[in-house]
C-alpha positions as CSV (number, residue, x, y, z in Angstrom):
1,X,116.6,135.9,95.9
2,X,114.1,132.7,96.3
3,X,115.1,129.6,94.7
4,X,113.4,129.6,92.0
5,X,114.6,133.1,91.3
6,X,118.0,132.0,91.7
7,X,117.5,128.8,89.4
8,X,116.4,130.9,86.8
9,X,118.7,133.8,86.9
10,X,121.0,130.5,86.2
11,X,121.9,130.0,82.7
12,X,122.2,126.3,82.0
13,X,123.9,124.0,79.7
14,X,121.9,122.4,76.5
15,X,121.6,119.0,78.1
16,X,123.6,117.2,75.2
17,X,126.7,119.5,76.2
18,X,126.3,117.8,80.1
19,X,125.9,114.0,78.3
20,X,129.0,114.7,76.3
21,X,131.3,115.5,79.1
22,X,129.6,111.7,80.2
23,X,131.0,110.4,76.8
24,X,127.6,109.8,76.0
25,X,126.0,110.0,72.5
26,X,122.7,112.0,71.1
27,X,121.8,109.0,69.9
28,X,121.7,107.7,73.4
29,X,119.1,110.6,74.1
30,X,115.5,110.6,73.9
31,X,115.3,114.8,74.4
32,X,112.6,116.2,76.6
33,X,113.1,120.2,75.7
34,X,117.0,121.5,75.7
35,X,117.3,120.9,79.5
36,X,115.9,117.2,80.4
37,X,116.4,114.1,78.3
38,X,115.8,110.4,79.1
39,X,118.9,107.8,79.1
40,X,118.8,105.0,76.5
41,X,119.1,101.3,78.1
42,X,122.2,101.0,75.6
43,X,124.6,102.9,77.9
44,X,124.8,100.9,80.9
45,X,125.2,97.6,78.7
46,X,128.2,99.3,76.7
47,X,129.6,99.8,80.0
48,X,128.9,97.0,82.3
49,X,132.5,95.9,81.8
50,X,133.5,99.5,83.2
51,X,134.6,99.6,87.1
52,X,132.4,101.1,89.2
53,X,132.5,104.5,90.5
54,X,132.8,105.4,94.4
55,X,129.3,105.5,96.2
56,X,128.4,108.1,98.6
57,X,125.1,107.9,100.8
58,X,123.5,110.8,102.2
59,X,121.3,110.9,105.2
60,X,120.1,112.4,107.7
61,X,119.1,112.3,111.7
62,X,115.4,112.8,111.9
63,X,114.0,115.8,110.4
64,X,111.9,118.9,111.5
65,X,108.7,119.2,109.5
66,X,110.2,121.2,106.9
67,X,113.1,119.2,106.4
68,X,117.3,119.4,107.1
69,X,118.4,119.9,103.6
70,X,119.6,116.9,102.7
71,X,118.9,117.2,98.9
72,X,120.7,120.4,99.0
73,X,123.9,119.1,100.8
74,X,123.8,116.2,97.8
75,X,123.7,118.4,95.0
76,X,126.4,120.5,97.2
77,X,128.6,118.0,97.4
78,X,128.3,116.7,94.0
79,X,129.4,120.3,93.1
80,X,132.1,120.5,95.7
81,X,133.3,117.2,94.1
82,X,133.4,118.8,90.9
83,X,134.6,122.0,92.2
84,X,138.1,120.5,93.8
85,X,138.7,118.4,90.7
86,X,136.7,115.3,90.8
87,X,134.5,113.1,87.8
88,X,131.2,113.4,90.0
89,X,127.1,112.7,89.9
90,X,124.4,113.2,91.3
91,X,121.3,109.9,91.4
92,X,118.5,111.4,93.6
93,X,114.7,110.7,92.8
94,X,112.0,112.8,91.5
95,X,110.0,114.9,93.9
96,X,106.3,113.9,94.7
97,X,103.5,116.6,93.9
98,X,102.1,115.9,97.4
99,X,104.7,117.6,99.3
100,X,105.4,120.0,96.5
101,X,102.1,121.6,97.4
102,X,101.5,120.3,100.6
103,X,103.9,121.2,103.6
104,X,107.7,120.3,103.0
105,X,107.9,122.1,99.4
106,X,109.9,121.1,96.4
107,X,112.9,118.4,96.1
108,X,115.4,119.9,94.4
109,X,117.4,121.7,96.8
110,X,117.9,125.0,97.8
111,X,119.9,128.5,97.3
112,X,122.6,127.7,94.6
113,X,122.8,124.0,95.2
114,X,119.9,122.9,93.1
115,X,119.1,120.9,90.2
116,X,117.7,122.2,87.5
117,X,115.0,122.8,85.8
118,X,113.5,123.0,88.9
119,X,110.1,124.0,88.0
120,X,109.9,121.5,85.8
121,X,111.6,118.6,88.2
122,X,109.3,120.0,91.1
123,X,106.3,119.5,88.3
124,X,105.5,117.1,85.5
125,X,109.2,116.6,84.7
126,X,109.5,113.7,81.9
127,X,106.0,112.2,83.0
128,X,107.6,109.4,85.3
129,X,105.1,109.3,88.2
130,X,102.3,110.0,86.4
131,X,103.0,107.1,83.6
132,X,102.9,105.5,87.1
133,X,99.2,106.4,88.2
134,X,98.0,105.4,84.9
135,X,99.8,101.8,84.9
136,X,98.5,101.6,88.9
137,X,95.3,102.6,88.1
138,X,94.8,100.3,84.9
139,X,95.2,97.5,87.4
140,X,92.5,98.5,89.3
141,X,90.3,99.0,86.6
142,X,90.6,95.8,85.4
143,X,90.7,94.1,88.8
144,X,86.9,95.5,88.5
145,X,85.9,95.1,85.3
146,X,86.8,91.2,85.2
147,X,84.5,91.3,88.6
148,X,81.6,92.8,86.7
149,X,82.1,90.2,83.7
150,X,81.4,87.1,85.5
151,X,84.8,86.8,87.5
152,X,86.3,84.0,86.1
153,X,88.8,83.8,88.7
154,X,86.8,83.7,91.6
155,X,88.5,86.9,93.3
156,X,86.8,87.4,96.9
157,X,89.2,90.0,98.4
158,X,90.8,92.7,96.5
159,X,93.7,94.4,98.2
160,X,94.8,96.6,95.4
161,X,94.4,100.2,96.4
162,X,93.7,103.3,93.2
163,X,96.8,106.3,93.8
164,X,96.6,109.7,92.8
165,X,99.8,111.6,93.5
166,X,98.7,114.8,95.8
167,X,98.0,114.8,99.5
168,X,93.8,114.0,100.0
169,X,93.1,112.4,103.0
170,X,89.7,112.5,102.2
171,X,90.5,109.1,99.6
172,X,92.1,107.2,102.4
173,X,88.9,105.4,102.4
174,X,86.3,105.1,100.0
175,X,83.1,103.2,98.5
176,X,83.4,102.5,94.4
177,X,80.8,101.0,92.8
178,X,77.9,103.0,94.1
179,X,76.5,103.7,90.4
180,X,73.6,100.5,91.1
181,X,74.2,99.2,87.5
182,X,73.6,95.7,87.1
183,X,77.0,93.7,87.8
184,X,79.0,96.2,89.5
185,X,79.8,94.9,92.8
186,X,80.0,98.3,95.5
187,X,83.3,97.6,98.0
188,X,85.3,99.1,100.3
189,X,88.3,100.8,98.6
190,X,90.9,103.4,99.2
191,X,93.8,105.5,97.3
192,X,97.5,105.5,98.4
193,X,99.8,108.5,96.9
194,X,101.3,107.4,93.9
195,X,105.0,107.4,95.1
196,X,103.8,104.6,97.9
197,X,102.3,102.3,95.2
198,X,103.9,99.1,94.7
199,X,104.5,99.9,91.1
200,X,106.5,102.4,92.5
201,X,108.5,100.3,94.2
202,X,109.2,98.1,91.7
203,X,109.8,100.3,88.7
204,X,112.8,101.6,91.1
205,X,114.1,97.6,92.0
206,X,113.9,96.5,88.6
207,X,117.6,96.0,86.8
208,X,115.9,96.1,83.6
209,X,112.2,96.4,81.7
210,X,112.2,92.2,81.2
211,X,113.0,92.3,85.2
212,X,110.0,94.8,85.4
213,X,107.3,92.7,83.5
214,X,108.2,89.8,85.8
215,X,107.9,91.7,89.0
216,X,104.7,94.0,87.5
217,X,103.1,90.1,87.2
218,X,103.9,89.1,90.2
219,X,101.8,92.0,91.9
220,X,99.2,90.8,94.1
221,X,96.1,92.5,93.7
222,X,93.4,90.1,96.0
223,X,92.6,86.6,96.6
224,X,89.9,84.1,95.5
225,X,87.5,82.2,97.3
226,X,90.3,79.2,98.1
227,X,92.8,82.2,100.0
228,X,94.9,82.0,97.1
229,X,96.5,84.9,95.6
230,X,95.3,86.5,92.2
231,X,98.0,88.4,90.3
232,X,97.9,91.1,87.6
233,X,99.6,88.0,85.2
234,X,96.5,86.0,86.5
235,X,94.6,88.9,84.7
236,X,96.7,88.9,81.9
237,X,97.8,92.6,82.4
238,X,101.8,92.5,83.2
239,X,102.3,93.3,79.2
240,X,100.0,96.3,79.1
241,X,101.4,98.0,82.8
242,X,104.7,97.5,81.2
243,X,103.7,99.4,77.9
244,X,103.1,102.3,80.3
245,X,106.1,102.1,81.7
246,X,108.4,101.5,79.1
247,X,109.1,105.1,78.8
248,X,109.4,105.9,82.9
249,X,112.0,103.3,83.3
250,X,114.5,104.8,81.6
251,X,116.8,107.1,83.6
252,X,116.7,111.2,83.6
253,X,119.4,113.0,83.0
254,X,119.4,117.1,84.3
255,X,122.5,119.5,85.8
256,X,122.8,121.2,89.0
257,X,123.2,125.1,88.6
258,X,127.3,124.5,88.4
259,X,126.1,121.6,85.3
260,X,127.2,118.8,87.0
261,X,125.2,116.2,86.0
262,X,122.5,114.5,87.5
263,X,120.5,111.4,86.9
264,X,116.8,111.6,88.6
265,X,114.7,108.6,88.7
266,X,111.9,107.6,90.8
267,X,110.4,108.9,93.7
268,X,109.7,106.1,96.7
269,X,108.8,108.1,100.2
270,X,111.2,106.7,103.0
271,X,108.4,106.7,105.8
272,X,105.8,104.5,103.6
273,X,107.7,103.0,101.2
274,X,111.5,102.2,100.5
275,X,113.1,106.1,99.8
276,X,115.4,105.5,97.4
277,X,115.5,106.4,93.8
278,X,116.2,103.8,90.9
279,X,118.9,100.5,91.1
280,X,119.0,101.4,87.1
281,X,119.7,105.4,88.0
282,X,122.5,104.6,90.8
283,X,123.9,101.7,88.8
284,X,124.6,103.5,86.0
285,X,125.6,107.1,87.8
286,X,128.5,104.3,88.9
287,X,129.7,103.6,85.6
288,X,129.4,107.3,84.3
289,X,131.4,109.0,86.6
290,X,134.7,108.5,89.5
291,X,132.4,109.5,92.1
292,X,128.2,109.0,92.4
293,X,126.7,110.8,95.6
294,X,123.0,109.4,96.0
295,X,120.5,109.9,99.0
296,X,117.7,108.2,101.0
297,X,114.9,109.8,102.4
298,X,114.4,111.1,105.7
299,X,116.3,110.1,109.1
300,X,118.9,107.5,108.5
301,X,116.9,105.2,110.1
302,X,114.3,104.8,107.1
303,X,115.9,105.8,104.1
304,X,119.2,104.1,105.1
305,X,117.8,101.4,106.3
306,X,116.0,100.9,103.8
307,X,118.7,101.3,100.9
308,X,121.0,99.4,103.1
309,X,119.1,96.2,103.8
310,X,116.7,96.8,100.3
311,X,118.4,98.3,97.8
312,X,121.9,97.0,98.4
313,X,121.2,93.5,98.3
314,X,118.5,93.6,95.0
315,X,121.8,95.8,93.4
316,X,124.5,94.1,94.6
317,X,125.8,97.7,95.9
318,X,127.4,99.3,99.1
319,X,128.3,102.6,99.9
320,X,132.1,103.7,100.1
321,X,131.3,106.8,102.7
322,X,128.0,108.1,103.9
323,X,127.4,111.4,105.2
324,X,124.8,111.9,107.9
325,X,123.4,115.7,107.5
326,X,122.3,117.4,110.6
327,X,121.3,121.1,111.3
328,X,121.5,122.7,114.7
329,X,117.6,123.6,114.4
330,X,117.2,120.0,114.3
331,X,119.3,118.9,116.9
332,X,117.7,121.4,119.6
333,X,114.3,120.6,117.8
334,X,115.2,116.7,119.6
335,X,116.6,118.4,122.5
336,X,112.7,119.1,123.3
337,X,112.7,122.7,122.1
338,X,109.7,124.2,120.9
339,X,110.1,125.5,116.9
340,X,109.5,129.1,117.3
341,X,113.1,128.6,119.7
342,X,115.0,126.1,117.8
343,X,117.1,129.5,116.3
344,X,118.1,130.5,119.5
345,X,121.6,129.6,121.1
346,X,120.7,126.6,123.5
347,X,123.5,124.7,124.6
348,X,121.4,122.0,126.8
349,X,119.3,121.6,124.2
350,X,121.5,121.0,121.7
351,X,123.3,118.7,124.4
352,X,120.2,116.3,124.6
353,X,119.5,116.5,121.0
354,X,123.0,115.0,120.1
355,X,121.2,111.5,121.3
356,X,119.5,111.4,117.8
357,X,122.6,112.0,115.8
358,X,125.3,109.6,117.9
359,X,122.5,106.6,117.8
360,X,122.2,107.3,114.1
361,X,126.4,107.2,113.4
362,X,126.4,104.2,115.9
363,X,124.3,102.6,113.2
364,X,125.7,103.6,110.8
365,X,129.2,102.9,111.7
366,X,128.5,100.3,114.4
367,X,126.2,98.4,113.0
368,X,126.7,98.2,109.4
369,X,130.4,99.3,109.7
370,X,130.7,101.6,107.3
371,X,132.4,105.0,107.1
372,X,130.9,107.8,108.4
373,X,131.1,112.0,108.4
374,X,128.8,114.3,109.7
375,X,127.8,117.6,107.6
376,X,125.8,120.9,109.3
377,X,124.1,122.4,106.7
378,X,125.0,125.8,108.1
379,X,122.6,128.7,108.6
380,X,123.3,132.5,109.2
381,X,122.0,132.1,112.9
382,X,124.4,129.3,113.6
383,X,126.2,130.5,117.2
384,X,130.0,129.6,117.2
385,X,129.5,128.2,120.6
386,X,127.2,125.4,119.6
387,X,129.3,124.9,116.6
388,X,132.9,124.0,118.8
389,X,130.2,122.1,121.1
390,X,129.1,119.8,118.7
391,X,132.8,119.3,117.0
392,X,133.8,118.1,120.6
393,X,131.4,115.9,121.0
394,X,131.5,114.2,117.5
395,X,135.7,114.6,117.9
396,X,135.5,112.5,120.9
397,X,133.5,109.8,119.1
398,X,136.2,109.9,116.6
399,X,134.1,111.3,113.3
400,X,134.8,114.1,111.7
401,X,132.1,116.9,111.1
402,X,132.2,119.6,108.1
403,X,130.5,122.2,108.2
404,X,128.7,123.0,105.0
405,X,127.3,126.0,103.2
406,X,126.6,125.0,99.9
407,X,123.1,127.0,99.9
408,X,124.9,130.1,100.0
409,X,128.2,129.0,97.7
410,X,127.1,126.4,96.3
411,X,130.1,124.1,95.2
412,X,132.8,126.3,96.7
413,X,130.6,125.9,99.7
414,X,131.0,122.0,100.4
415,X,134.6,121.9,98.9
416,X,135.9,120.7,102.9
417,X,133.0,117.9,103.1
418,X,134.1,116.9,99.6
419,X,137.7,117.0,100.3
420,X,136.7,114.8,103.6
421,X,134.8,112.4,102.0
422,X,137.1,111.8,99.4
423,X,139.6,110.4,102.0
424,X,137.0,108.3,103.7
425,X,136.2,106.5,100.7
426,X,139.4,105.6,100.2
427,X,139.1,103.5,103.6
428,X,138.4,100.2,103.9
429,X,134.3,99.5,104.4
430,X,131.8,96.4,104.7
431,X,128.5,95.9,105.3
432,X,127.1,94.1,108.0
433,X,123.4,92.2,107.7
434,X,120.8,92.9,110.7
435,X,118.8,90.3,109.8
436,X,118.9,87.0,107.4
437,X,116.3,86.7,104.7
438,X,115.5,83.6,106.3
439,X,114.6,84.9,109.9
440,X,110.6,85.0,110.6
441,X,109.3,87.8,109.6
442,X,108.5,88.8,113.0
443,X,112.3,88.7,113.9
444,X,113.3,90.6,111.0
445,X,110.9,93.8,112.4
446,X,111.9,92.9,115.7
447,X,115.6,92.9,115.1
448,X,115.2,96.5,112.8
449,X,112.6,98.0,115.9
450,X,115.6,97.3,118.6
451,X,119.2,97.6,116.6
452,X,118.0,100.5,114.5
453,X,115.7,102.4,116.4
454,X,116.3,101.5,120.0
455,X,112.8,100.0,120.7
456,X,112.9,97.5,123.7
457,X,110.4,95.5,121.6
458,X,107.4,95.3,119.5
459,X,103.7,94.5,119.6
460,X,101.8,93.2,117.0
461,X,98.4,93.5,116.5
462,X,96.0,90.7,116.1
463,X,95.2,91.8,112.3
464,X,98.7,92.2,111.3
465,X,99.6,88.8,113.0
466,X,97.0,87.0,111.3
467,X,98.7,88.4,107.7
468,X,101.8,87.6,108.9
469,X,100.6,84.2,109.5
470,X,98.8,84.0,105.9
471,X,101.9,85.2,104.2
472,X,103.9,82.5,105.9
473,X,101.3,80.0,104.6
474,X,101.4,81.0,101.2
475,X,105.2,80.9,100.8
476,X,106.8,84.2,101.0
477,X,108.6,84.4,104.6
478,X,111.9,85.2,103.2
479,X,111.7,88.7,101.6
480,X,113.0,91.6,103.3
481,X,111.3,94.0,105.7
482,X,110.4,97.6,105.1
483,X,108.7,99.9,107.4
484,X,106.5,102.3,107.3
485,X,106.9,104.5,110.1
486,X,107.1,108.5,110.9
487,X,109.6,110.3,110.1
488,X,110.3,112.4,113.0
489,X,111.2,109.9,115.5
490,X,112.9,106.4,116.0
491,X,109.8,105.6,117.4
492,X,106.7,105.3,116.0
493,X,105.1,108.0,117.5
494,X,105.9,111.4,116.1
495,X,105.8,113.6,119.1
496,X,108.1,111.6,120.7
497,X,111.1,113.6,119.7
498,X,113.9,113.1,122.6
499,X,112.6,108.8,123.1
500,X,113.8,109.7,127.1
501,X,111.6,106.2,128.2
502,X,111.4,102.6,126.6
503,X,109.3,102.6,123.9
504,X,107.9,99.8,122.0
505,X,107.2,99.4,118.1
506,X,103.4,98.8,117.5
507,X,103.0,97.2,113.8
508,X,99.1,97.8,113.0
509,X,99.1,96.2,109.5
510,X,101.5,93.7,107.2
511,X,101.7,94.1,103.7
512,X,102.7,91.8,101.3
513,X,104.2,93.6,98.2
514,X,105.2,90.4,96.3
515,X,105.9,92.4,92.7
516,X,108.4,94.9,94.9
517,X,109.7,91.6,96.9
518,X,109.4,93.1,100.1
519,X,107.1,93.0,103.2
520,X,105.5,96.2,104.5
521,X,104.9,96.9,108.1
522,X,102.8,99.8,109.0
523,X,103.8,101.0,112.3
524,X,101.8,103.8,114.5
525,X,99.3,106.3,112.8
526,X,101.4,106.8,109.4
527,X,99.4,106.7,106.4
528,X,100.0,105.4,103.3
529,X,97.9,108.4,101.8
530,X,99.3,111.7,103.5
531,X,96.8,114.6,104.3
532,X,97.7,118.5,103.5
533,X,98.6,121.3,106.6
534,X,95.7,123.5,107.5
535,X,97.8,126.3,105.1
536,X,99.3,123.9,102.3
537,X,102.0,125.3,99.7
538,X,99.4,125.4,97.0
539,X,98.1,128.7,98.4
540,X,101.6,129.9,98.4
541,X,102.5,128.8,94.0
542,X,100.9,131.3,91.4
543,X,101.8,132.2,87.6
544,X,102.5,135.7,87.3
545,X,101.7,138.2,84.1
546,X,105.0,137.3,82.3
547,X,104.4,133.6,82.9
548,X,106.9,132.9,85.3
549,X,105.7,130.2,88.3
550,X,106.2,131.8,91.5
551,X,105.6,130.2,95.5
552,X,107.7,126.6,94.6
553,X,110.6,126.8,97.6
């Protein structure tokens, strides 16, 4: 069966059955349907005196283009959590329409380790991310309309980019203001994907809505004719983008197919923005339950990177254990084998692939020193051979591996990687800084580009110096760093799979998002807005006569 066959051959729990086993109230419950409801901002305060939960991490080495199931192995091992005994939750974010009908599918994992609904979750869900288009969007319209009224506050250069969440790479760049009324001022403009707006960002690094409004007005949207910046409190619009919010910042509460529950909230990529879902989610996943496994996008070294030197310090978090998911596909897929041949046995391949996942567990383990534990997300094709191999090799580096079939078993299926990482939390961990807020901002990508990925270096381009220069001038060197970069490689070039020679970092463009508190660097050719395949998902996802979506994987 597909996974949205299986998912709905799945009879689930009414979702005020899953909150009671959390000890939390209906009246704690704004209900979306019998199967989604939305978390009141009550809970976590009648349980901040509570001690936190344990904190798992999942990540990954870098992917293939259609992913290493990484999602799946959460929601696995959430259920293998449950499954030997264990208070456990899931805090993942909400999947992005773009890739839902672009390339990489859905978000909610696979086989019978998913979250559920998962039609609905894949979709519209609870309206999250679109609440978030409208609230960007309403910037930029007013941004424009106080232009065409006289611009009282002398705005010269707007910065503030429209979003739509769907891959069109046709809006990467466009002209508005082509109508020739009288007033309207045509300009250059351009559309990100919703889940890379700022407002993204922020709605998942705010601790609470008052925290939002602040950070909403702090958003930068241009600057005026003195090269001072011009912010959405400037146009006297923080109170109305939080209105549209106010709904979208509270948490989402679903199951996984064996009802374990799961908070998902917010939906940051990893590659263009920071990849982790919301500090409000994880924080209170923490208090709800003995164990709280949570993710970050992509290769471990963007989305845990990002949560590690982001997230962490805005929440006041660490992880007790992270698990670093890997599949043998992947590992031969870096060991410079074609796609069509990643399912073939390939010893040498797989041999020159394991570069990608030791350098990842060094950094992990070596350079934040936290505990570490590899999971293989296990497919049918899997040779024996390759599988002693690569417990060798990981053996004599002293981390354990588990090999993991929750797509086929769900819970029952990651009952040894729970079992595992149960003991490693239990160990003592820390977590080590790469960089002090207080480093130039140069250093700070510098230090990332060579402890992190490897890079012997960066180079900086003459327009992303000269912002690095301006946002030194206007006060904001100390915020953290986060990277916009493909997701394929530790370089920034994604056909660069096995990084056999030096490489350097090449940052084309510095963003300042001062609402998020962090500085962007665009690295490479990633875009901000991603584009669709030349045969996207969307040809794939159809209603059929009995009204049942089919084509969502």
């Amino acid at each position: 069966m597909s996974d949205i066959e299986i998912a709905r051959n799945t009879k689930l729990n009414k979702i005020t059955e899953i909150a009671k086993e959390l000890g939390i109230k209906e009246d704690d419950l704004e209900l979306y349907g019998k199967y989604k409801a939305k978390l009141s901002e009550n809970i976590y305060e009648n349980l901040k005196n509570k001690k936190d939960g344990k904190l798992i991490l999942v990540t990954a080495i870098n992917p293939t283009p259609l992913g290493e199931g990484k999602t799946t192995i959460s929601i696995g091992l959430a259920d293998g959590l449950k499954y030997i005994g264990k208070k456990s939750i899931l805090a993942l974010r909400e999947p992005s329409l773009g890739p839902v009908f672009g390339i990489k599918g859905g978000a909610t994992g696979g086989g019978y380790a998913q979250v559920a609904p998962m039609e609905d979750i894949n979709l519209h869900f609870t309206g999250d991310i679109h609440a978030i288009t409208a609230a960007n969007n309403l910037l930029s319209a007013v941004i424009d309309n106080h232009i065409y009224f006289g611009n009282e506050l002398n705005i010269k250069r707007v910065i503030w980019k429209r979003c739509v969440d769907l891959n069109d790479r046709q809006l990467r760049t466009v002209n508005t203001g082509l109508s020739e009324e009288k007033n309207i001022v045509p300009r250059m403009d351009g559309f990100n994907i919703t889940v890379a707006s700022e407002i993204m960002a922020i709605l998942c690094l705010s601790k609470d809505i008052k925290d939002l409004k602040r950070r909403l007005g702090n958003i930068i949207i241009g600057y005026n004719e003195e090269e001072k910046p011009v912010t959405a409190r400037d146009l006297k619009v923080d109170g109305s983008l939080t209105v549209l919010l106010k709904d979208a910042i509270k948490p989402n509460l679903v199951q996984t197919l064996e009802h374990t529950p799961a908070i998902i909230h917010g939906g940051p990529f990893a590659n263009i923005a920071h990849g982790c879902n919301s500090i409000i989610a994880t924080k209170l996943a923490m208090k709800l339950a003995d164990y709280t496994v949570t993710e970050a996008g992509f290769g471990a070294d963007l989305g845990a990177e990002k949560f590690l030197d982001i997230k962490c310090k805005v929440a006041n978090i660490k992880p007790d254990a992270v698990v670093c998911v890997a599949t043998l596909k992947a590992l031969k897929y870096h060991g410079g084998v074609p796609k069509e041949a990643i399912q073939e046995e390939n010893i040498n391949a797989l041999e020159r692939g394991m570069k990608n996942l030791l350098k990842h567990i060094e950094n992990i383990k070596d350079v934040y020193g936290l505990n570490v534990i590899v999971a293989i997300n296990k497919y049918v094709q899997d040779s024996d051979k390759e599988i002693a191999y690569l417990q060798e090799k990981l053996k004599e580096k002293n981390v354990e591996l588990s090999l993991v079939e929750a797509w086929e078993y769900g819970g029952k299926g990651a009952a040894d990687l729970a079992q595992k990482v149960v003991k490693l939390t239990e160990k003592e961990t820390k977590l080590n800084k790469i960089y002090e807020l207080e480093d130039a901002i140069e250093t700070k990508i510098e230090k990332i580009a060579k402890t992190i990925y490897g890079a012997e270096g960066i180079e900086i381009s003459e327009k992303a110096q000269q912002e690095i220069e301006f946002i030194k001038k206007i006060g904001y060197n100390n915020l953290p760093i986060c990277i916009a970069k493909t997701q394929y490689s530790f370089s920034d070039d994604s056909k660069n799979l096995e990084c056999l020679e030096p490489f350097k970092i090449h940052i084309q463009d510095i963003i300042l998002d001062a609402g998020a508190e962090f500085i962007v660097a665009i690295t490479g050719k990633i875009f901000t807005m991603p584009g669709l395949p030349k045969v996207p998902a969307a040809e794939n996802i159809d209603i059929d006569e009995n009204g049942n979506i089919v084509g969502i994987f």
